[in-house]
C-alpha positions in Angstrom: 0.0 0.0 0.0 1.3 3.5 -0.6 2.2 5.4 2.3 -1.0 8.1 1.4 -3.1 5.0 0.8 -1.6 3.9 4.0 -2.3 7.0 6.1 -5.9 7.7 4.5 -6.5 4.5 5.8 -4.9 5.3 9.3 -6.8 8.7 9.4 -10.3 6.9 8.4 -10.0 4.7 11.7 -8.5 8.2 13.6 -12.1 9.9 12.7 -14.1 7.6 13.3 -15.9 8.2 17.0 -15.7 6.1 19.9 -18.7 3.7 20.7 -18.7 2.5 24.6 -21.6 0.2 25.0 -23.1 0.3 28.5 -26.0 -1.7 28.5 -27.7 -4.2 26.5 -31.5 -5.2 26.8 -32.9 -8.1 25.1 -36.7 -9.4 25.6 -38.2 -11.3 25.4 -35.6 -14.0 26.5 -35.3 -17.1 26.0 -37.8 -16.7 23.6 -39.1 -18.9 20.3 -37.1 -18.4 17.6 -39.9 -16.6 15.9 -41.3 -14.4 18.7 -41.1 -10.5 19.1 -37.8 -8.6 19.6 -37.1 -6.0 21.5 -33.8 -4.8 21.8 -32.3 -1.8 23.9 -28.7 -0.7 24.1 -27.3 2.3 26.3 -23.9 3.9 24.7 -21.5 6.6 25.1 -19.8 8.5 21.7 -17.0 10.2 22.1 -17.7 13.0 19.2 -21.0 13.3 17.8 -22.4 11.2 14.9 -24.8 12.7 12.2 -27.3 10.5 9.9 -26.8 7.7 12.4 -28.5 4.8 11.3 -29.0 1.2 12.6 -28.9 -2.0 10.5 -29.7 -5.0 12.6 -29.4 -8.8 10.9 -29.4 -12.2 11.4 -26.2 -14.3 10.7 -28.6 -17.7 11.3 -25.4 -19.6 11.0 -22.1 -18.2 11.9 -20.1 -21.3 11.1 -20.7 -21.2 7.5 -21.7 -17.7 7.2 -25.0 -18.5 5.4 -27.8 -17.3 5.7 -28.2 -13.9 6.5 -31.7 -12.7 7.6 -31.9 -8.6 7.3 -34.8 -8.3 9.8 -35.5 -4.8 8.8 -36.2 -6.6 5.3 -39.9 -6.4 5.6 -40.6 -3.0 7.7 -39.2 0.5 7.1 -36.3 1.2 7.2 -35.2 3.0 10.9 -34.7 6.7 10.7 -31.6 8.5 10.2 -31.0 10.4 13.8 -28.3 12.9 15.0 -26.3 11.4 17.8 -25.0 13.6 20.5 -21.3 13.2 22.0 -21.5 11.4 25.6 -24.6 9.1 26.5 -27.4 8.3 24.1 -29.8 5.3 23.3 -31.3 3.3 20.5 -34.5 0.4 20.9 -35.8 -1.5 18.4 -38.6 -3.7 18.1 -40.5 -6.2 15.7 -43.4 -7.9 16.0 -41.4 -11.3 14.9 -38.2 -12.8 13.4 -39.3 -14.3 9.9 -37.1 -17.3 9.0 -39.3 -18.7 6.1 -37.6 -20.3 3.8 -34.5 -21.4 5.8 -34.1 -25.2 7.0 -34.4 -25.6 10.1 -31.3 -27.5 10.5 -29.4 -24.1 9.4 -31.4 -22.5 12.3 -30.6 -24.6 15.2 -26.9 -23.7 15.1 -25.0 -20.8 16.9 -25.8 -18.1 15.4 -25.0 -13.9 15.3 -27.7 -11.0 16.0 -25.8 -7.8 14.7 -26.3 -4.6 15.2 -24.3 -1.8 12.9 -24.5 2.1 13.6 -23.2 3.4 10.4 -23.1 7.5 9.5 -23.2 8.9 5.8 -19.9 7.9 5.1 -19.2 5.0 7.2 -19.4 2.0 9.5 -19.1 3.2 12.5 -19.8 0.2 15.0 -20.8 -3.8 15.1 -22.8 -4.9 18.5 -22.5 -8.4 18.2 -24.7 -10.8 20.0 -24.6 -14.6 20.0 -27.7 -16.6 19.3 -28.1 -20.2 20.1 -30.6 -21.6 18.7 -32.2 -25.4 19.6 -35.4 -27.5 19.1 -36.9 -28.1 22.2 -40.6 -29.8 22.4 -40.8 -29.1 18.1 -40.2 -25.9 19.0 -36.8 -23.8 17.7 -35.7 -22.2 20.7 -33.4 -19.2 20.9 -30.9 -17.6 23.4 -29.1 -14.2 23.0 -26.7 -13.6 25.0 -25.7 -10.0 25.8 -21.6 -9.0 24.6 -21.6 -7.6 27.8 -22.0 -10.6 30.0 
């Protein structure tokens, strides 16, 4: 890499702001696979972020990568909000977790529940949470287990 390829890189990392994640609330849980989601997480930013937006997806299977569920996929998109420097807060909510069309045997497997803050220009932040998923009475079954714990 060239050294200004190098040290745009270097400054790109250098701008970007400072996520501390102080909390992480997830209902319901243990929970069906399919069931309502309701996710809250506390956080302090070290500069301010404008545009900030969430993406939140389902990795189902984080051993082969494969499939990914984008559970905004069926409901608008979540607005665009200006982030303040120090403590701030984002929830989000569905009414349920759509995995039609996936085999269930690429469901009951560990999986990842991510949560991206990105800006206009960039990513700013992954929360990632660890799903296990099992059958339990014909029932798929899942776990998430806070990063924080």
């Amino acid at each position: 890499m060239s050294k200004s390829k190098q040290q745009e890189a270097e400054d790109a990392v250098h701008t970007r702001p400072k996520v501390d994640v102080s909390a992480v609330e997830i209902s319901p849980n243990p929970a069906a696979l399919t069931d309502s989601l309701r996710l809250k997480v506390d956080f302090h930013l070290e500069a301010p972020v404008a545009n900030g937006v969430w993406h939140i997806e389902y990795l189902a299977d984080c051993v082969t990568k494969h499939p990914t569920i984008d559970i905004l996929s069926n409901m608008q998109l979540l607005e665009a909000t200006d982030y303040a420097r120090g403590p701030n807060e984002f929830q989000f909510s569905i009414p349920q977790i759509d995995v039609s069309g996936i085999q269930s045997s690429r469901l009951t497997n560990c999986g990842l529940l991510i949560a991206s803050l990105k800006d206009d220009n960039e990513d700013i932040m992954d929360l990632r949470m660890v799903i296990q998923v099992s059958e339990q009475r014909g029932v798929l079954q899942r776990i998430i287990y806070s990063p924080l714990e």
